[in-house]
MARMARMI-653691 format. One line per field, with one value per atom (N, C-alpha, C): residue in one letter; x, y, z; atom name; residue number from 0. Coordinates in nm, 4 decimals. Layout:
rest: [A	...]
px: [X	...]
py: [Y	...]
pz: [Z	...]
atom: [CA	...]
nr: [NUM	...]
***
This chain:
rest: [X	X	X	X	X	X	X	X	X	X	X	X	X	X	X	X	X	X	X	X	X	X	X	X	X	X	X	X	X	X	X	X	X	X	X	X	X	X	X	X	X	X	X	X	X	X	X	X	X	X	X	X	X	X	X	X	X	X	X	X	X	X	X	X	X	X	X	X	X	X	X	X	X	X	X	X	X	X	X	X	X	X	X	X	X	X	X	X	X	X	X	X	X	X	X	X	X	X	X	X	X	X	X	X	X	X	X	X	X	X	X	X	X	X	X	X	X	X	X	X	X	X	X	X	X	X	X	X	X	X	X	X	X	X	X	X	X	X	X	X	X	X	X	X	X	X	X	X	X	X	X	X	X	X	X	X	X	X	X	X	X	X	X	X	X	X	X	X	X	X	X	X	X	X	X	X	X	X	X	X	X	X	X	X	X	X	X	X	X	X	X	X	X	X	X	X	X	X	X	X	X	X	X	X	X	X	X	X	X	X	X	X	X	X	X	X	X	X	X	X	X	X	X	X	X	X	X	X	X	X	X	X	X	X	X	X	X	X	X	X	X	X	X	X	X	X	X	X	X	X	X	X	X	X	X	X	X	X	X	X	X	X	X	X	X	X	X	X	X	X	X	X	X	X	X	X	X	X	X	X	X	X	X	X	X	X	X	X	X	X	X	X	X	X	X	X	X	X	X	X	X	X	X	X	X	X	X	X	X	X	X	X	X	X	X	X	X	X	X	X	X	X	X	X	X	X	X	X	X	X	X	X	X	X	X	X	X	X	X	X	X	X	X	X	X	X	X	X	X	X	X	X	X	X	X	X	X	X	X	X	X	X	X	X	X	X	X	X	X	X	X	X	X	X	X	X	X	X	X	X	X	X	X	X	X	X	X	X	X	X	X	X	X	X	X	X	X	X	X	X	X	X	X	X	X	X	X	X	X	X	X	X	X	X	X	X	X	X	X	X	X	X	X	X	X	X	X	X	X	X	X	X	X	X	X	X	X	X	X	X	X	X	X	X	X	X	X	X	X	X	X	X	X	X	X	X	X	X	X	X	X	X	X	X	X	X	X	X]
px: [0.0845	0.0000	0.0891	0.0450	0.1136	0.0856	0.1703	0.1731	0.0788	0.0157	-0.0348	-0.2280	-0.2672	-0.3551	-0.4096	-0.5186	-0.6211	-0.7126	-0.7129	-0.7662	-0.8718	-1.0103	-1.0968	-1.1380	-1.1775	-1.2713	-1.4097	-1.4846	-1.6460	-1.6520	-1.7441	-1.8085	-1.9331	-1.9821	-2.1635	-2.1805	-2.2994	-2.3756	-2.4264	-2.4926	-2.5270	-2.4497	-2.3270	-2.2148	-2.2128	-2.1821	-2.1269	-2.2064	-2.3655	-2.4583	-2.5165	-2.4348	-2.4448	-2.3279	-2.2116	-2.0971	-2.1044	-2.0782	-2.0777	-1.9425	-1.8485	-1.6899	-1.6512	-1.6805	-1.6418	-1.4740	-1.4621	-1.3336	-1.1893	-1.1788	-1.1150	-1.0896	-1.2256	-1.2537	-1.1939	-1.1643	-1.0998	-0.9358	-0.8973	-0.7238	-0.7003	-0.5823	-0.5093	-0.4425	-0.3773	-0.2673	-0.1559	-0.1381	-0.0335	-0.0527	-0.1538	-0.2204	-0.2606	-0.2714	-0.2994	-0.4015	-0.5134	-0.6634	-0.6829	-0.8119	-0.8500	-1.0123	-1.0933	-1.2457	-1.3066	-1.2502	-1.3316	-1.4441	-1.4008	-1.5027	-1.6053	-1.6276	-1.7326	-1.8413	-1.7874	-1.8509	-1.8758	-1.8814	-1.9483	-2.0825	-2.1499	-2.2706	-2.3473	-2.2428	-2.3376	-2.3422	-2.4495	-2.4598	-2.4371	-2.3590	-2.3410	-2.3250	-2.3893	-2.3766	-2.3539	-2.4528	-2.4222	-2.3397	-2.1849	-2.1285	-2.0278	-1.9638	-1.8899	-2.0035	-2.0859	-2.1612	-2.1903	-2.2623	-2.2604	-2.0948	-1.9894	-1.8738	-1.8166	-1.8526	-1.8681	-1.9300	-1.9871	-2.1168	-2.0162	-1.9052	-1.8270	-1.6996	-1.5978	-1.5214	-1.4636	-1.3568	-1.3903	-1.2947	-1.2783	-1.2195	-1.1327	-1.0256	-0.8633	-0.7925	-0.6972	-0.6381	-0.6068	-0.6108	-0.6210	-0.4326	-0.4383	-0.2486	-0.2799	-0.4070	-0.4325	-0.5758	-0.6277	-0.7136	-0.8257	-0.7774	-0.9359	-0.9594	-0.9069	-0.9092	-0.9853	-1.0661	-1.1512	-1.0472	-1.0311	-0.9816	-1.0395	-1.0606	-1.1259	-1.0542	-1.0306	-0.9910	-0.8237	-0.7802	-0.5890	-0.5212	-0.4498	-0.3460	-0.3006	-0.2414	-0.1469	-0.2040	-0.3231	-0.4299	-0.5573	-0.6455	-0.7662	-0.7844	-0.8001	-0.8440	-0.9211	-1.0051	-1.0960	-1.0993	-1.0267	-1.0051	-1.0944	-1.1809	-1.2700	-1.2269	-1.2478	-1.1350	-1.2084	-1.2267	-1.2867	-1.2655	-1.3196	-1.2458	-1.3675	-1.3287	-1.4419	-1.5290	-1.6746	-1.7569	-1.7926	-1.7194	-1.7794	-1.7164	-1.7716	-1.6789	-1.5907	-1.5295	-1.4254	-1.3685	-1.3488	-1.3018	-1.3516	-1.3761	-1.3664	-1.3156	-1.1763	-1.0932	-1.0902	-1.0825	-1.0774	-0.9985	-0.8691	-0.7611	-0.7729	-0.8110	-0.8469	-0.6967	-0.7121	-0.5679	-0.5689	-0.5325	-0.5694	-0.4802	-0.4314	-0.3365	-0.4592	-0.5888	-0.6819	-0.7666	-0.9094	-0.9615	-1.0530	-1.0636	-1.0852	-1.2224	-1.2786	-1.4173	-1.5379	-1.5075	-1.6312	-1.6072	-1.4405	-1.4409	-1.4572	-1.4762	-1.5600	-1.6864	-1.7620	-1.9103	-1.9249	-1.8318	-1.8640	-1.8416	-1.7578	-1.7131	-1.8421	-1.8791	-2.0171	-2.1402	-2.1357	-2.2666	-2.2670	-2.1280	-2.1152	-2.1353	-2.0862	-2.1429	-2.3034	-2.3641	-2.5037	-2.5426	-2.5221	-2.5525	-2.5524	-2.4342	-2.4212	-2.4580	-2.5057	-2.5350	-2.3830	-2.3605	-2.2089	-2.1356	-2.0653	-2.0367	-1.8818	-1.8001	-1.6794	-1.5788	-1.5022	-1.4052	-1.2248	-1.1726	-1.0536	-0.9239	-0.9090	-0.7706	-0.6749	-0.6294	-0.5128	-0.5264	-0.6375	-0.7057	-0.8018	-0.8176	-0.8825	-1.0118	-1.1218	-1.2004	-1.3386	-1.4238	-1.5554	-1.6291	-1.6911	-1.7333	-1.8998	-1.9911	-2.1299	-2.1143	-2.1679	-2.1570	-2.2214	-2.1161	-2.1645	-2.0478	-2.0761	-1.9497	-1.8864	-1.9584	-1.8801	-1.8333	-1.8597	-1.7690	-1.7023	-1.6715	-1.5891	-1.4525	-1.5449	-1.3975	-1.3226	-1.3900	-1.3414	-1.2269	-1.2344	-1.1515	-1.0266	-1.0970	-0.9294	-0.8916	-0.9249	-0.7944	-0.7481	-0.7934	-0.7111	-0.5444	-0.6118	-0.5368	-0.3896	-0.2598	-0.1224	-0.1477	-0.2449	-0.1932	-0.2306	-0.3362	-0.3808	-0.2479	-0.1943	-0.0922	0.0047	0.0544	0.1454	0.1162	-0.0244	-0.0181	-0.0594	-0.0350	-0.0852	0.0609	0.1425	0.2960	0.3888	0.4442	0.4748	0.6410	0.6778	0.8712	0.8306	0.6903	0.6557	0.6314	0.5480	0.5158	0.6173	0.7194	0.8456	0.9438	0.9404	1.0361	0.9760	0.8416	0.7320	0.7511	0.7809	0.7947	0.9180	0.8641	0.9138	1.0282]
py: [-0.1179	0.0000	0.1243	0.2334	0.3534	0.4333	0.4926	0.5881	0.7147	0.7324	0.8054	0.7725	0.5672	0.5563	0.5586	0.5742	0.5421	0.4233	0.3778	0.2331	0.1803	0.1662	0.1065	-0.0050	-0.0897	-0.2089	-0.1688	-0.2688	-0.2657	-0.4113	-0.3586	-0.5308	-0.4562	-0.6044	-0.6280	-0.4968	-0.4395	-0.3793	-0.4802	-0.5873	-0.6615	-0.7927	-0.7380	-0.8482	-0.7598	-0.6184	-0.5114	-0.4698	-0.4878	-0.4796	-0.5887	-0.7225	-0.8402	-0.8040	-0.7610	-0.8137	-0.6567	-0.6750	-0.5583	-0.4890	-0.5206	-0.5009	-0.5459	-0.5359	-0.5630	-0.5503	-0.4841	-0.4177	-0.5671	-0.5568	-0.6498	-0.7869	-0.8395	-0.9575	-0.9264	-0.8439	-0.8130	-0.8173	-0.8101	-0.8347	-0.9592	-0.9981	-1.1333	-1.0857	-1.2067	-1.1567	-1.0772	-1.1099	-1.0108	-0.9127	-0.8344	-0.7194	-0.7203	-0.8091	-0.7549	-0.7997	-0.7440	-0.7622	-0.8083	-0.8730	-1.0014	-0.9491	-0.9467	-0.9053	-1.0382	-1.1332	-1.2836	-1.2825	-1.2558	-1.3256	-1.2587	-1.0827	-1.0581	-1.0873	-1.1640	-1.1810	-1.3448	-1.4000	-1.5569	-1.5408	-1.6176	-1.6593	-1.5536	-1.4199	-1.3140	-1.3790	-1.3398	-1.3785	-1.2166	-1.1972	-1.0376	-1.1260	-1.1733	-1.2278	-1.0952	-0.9648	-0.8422	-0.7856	-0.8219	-0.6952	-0.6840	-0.7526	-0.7317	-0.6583	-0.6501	-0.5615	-0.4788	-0.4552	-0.2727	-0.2355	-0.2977	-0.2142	-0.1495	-0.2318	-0.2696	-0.1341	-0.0698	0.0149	0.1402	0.1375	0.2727	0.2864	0.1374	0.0950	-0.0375	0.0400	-0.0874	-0.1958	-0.3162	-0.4795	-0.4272	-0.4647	-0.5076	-0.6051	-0.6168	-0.7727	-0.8050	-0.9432	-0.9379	-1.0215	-1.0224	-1.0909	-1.2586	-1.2786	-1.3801	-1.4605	-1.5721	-1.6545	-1.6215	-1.6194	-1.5688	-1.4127	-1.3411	-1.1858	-1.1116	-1.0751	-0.9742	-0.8693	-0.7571	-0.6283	-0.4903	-0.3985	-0.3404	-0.1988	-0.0558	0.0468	0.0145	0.1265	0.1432	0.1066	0.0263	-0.0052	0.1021	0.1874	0.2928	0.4130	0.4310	0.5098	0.4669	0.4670	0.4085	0.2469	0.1602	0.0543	-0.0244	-0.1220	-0.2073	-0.3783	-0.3920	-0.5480	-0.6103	-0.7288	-0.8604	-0.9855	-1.0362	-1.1224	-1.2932	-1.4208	-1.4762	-1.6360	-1.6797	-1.8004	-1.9043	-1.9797	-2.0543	-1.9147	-1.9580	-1.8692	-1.7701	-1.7994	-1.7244	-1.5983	-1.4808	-1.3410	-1.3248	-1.2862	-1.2454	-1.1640	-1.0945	-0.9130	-0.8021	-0.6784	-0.5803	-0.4579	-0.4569	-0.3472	-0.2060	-0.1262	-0.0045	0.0793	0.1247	0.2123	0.3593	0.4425	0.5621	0.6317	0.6957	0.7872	0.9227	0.9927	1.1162	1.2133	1.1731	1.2967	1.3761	1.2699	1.2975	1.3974	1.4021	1.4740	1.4013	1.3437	1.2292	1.1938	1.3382	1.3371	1.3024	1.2899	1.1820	1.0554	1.0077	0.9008	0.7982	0.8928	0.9277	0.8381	0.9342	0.9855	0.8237	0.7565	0.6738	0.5519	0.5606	0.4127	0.4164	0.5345	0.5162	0.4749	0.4810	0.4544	0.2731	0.2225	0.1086	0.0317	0.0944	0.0358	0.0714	0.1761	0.1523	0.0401	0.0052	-0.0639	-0.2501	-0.2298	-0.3546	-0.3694	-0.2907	-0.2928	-0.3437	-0.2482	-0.2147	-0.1013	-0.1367	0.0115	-0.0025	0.1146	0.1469	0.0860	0.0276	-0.0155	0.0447	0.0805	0.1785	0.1147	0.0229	-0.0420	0.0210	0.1282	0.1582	0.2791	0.2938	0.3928	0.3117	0.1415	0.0377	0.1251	0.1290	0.2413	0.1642	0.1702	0.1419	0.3030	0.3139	0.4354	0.3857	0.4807	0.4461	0.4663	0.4625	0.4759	0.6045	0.6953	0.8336	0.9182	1.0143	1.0852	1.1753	1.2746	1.3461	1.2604	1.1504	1.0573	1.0459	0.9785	0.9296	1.0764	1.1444	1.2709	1.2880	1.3284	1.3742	1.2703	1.1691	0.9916	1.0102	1.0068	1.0454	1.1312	1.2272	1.3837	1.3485	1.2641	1.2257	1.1186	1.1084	0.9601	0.9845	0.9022	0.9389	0.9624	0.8986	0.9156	1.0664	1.1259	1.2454	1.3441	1.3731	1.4067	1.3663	1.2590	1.2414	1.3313	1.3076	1.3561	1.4979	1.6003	1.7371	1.7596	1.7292	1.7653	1.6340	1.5823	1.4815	1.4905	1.5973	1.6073	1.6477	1.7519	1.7223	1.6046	1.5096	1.3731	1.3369	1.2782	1.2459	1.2809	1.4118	1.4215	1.4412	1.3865	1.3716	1.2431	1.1582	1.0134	0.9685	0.9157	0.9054	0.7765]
pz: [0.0000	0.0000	0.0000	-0.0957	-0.1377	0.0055	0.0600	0.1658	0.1312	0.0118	0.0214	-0.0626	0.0207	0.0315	0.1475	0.1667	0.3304	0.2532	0.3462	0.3363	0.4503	0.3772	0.4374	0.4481	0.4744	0.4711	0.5086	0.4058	0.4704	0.5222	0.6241	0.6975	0.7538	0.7409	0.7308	0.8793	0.9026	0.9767	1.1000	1.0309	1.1616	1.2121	1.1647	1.2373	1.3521	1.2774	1.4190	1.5184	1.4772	1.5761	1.6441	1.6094	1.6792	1.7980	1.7745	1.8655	1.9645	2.0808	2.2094	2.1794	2.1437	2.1267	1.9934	1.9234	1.7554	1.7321	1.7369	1.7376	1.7061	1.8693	1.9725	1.8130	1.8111	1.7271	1.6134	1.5387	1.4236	1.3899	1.4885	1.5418	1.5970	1.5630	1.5707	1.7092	1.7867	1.8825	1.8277	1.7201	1.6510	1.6313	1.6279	1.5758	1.4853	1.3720	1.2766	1.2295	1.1323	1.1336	1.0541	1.0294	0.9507	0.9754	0.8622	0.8601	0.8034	0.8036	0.7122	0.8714	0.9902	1.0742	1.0466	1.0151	1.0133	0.8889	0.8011	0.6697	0.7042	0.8019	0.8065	0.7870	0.7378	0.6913	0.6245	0.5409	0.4757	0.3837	0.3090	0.1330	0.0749	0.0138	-0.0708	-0.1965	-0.2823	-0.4271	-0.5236	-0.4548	-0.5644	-0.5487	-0.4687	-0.4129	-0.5472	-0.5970	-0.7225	-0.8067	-0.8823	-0.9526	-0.9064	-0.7279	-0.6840	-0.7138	-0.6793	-0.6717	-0.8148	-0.8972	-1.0832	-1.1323	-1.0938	-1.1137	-1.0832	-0.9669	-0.9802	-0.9928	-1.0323	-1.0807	-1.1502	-1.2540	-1.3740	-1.3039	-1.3566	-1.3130	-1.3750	-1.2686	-1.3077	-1.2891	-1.3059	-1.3077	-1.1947	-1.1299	-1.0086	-0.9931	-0.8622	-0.8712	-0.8273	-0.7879	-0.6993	-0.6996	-0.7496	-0.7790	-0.6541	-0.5566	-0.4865	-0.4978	-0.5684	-0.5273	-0.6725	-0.6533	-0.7587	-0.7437	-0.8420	-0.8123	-0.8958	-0.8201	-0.9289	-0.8993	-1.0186	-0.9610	-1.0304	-0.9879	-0.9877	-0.9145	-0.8908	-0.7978	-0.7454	-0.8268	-0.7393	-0.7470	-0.7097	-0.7103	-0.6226	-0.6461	-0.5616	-0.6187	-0.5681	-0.5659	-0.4638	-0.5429	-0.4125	-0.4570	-0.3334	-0.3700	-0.2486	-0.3390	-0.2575	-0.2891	-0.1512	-0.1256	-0.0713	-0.1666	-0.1346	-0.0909	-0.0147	0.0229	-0.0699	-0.1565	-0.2313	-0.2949	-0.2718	-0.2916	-0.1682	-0.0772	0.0640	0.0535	0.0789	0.0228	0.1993	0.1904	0.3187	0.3634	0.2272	0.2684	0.1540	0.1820	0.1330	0.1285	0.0885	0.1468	-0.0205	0.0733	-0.0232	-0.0242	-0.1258	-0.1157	-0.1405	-0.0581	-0.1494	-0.1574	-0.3008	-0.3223	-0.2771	-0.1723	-0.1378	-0.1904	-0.2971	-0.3907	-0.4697	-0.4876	-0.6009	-0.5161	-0.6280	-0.5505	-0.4953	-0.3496	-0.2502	-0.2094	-0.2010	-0.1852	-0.2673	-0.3810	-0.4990	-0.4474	-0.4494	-0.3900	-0.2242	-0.1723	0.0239	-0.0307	-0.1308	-0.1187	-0.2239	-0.2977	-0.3706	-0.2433	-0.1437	-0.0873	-0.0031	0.1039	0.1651	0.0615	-0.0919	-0.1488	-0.1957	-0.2019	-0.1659	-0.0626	0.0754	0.1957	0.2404	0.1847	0.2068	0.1282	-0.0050	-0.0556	-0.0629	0.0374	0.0552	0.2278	0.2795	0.4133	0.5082	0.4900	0.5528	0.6518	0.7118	0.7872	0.7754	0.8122	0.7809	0.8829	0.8216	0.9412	0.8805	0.9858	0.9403	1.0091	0.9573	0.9950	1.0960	1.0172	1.0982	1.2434	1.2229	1.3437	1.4522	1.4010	1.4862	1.5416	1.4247	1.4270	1.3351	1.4035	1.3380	1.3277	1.1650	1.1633	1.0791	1.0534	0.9786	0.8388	0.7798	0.6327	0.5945	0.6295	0.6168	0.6042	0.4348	0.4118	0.4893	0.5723	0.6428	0.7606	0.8277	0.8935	0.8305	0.7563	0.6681	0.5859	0.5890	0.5674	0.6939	0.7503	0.9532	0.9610	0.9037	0.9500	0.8715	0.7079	0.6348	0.6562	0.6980	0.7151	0.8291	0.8906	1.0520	0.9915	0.8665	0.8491	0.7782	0.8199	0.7440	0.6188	0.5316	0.3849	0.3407	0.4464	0.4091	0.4283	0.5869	0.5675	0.5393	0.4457	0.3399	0.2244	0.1684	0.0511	0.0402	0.1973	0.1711	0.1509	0.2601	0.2573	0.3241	0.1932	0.2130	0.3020	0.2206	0.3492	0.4875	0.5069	0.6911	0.7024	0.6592	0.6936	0.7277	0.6291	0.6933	0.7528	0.7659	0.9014	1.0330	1.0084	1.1716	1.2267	1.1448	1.1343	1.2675	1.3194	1.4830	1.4436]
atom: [N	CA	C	N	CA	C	N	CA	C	N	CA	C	N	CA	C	N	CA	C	N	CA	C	N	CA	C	N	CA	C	N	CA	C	N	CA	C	N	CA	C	N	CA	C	N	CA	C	N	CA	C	N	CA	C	N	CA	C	N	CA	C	N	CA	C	N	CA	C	N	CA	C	N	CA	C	N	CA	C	N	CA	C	N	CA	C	N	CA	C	N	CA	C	N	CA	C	N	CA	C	N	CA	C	N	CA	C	N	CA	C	N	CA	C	N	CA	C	N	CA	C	N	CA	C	N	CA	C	N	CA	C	N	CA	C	N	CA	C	N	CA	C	N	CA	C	N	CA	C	N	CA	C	N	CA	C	N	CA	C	N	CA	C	N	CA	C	N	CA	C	N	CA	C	N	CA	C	N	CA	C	N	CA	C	N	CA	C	N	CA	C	N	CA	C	N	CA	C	N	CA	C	N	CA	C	N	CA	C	N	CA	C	N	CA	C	N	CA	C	N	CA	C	N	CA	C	N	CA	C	N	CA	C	N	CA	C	N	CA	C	N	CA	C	N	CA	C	N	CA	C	N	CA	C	N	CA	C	N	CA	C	N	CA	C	N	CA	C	N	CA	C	N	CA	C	N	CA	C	N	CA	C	N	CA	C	N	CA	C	N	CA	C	N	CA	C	N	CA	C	N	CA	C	N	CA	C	N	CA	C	N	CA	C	N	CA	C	N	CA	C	N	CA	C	N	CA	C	N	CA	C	N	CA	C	N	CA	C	N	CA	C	N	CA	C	N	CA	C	N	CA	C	N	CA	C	N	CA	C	N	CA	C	N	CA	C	N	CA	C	N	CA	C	N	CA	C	N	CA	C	N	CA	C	N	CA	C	N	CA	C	N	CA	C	N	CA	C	N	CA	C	N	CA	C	N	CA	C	N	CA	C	N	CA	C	N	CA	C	N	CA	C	N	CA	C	N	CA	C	N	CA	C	N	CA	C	N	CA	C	N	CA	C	N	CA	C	N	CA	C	N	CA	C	N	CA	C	N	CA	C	N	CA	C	N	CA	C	N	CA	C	N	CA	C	N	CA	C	N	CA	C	N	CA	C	N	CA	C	N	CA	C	N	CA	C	N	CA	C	N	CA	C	N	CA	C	N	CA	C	N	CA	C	N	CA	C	N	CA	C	N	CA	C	N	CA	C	N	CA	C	N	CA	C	N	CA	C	N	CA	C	N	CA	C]
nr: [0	0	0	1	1	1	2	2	2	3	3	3	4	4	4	5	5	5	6	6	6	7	7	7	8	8	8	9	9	9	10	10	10	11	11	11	12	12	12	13	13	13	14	14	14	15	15	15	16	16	16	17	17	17	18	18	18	19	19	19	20	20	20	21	21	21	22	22	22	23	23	23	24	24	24	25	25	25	26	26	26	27	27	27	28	28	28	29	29	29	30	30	30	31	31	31	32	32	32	33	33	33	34	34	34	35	35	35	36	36	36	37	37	37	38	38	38	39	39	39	40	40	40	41	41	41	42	42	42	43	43	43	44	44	44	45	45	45	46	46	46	47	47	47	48	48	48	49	49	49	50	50	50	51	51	51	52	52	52	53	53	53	54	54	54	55	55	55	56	56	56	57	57	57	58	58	58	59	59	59	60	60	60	61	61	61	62	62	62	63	63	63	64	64	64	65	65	65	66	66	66	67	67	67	68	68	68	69	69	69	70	70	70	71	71	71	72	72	72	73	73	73	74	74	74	75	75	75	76	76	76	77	77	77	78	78	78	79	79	79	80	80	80	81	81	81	82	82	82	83	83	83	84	84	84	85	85	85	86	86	86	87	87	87	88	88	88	89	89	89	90	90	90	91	91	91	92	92	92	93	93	93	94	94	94	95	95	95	96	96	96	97	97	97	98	98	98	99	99	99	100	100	100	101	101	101	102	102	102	103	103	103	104	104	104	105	105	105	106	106	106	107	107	107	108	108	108	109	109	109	110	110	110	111	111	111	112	112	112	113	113	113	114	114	114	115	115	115	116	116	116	117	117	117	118	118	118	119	119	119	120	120	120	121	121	121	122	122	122	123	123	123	124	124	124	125	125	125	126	126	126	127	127	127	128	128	128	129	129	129	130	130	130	131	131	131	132	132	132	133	133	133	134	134	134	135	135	135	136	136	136	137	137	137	138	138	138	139	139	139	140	140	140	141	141	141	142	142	142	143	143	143	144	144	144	145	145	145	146	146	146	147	147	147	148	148	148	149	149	149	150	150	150	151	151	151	152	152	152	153	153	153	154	154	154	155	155	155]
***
């Protein structure tokens, strides 16, 4: 991932309004997060065609992985074990201009009945653009890509 993407995942709404602490469940002892639990027993059969609808298919690197979007730009890769879907992660490029693409990832997660989950801020948010702005301007890639030599010489 380009330092100057923010990166979301969507997961289901009523996984997150099933679990008291959602969060927690999303991280390994290692830290590092894994969203297949919250996609057990969803059926999203349309989610490749809602996502289809606001970006085109690209080549994927990997037999379970749909990809759609620019690699080194915005992209959204779904991620599937068999037919069971398992992830939905979303790269936004914040060099661009970020906010069509905000207002496009929340019209995907309404659509697929989804809410925002923000990896690196270990952050559940609603599927709502001005959440969803408030979150990326909080986020490194934003200040990477306003001023990228402060970014790095902030860099601890």
């Amino acid at each position: 991932m380009a330092a100057w993407q923010f990166k979301v995942c969507l997961i289901p709404k009523v996984w997150v309004e099933s679990n008291d602490d959602p969060i927690p469940l999303l991280y390994s002892e290692e830290e590092s997060y894994d969203t297949s639990c919250a996609w057990v027993g969803i059926i999203a059969s349309n989610a490749q065609e809602i996502i289809g609808k606001h970006f085109s298919l690209s080549k994927s690197w990997h037999e379970d992985l749909v990809s759609f979007g620019q690699e080194k730009e915005t992209d959204v890769h779904v991620w599937y074990e068999g037919e069971a879907l398992e992830d939905i992660q979303v790269r936004i490029d914040m060099r661009s201009k970020f906010i069509p693409l905000l207002e496009t990832v929340v019209s995907i997660s309404k659509a697929l009945s989804c809410v925002i989950f923000i990896p690196a801020q270990q952050k559940i948010i609603p599927a709502d653009t001005l959440e969803l702005l408030r979150t990326a301007k909080a986020s490194n890639a934003y200040a990477f890509a306003n001023d990228p030599e402060k970014w790095l010489n902030e860099l601890k």
